[in-house]
C-alpha positions in Angstrom: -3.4 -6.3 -17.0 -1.9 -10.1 -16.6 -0.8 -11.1 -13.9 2.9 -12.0 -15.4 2.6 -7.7 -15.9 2.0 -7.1 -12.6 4.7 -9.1 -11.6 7.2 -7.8 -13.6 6.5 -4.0 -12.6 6.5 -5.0 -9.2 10.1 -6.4 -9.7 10.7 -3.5 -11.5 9.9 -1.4 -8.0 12.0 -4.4 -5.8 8.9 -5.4 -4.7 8.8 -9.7 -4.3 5.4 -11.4 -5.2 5.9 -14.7 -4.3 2.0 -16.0 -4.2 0.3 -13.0 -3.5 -3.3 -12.5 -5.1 -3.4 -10.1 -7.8 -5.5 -7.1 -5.9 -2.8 -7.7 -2.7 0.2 -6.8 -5.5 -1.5 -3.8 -6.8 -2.4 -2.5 -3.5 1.4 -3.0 -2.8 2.4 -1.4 -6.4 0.2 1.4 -5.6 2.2 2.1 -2.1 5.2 1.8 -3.3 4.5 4.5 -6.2 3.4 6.6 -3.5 -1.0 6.2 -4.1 -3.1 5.2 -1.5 -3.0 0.9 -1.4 -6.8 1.1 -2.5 -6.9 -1.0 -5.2 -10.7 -2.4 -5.9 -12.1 -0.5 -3.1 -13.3 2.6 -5.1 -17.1 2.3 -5.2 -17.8 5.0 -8.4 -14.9 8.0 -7.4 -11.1 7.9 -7.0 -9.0 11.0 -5.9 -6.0 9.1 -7.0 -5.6 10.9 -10.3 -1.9 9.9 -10.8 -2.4 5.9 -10.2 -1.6 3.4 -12.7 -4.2 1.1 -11.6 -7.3 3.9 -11.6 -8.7 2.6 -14.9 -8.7 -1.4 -14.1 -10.1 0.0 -10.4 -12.7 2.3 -11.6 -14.4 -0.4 -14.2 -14.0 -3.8 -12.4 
C-alpha cells in the first residue's frame, strides 16, 4: 500500500501522521483497530487473523 493510503485510513481513524515512517503508522493503525502494533515484526506466523496489514506483514 502507498504511503498517501496509509495516510488517508489513518485520518480516516483520527489518527495524525505528520512524518512518521510508514511501519510506525501501521503499527499505530493496527492499535487503533484494536490488533496488536506488530507490524513487520512477524518472522513466518501471525495470530492476528483480523489485521489489515497481515498480508504486506507476512510477505515483506
Amino acid at each position: 500500500m502507498k504511503m498517501t493510503d496509509i495516510k488517508a485510513k489513518a485520518k480516516e481513524l483520527g489518527l495524525k501522521s505528520g512524518k512518521m515512517k510508514k511501519e510506525d503508522l501501521i503499527r499505530a493503525i493496527q492499535e487503533k483497530e484494536g490488533n496488536f502494533p506488530c507490524f513487520g515484526s512477524a518472522l513466518e506466523h501471525c495470530t492476528q487473523e483480523d489485521c489489515s496489514w497481515r498480508e504486506d506483514c507476512l510477505f515483506m
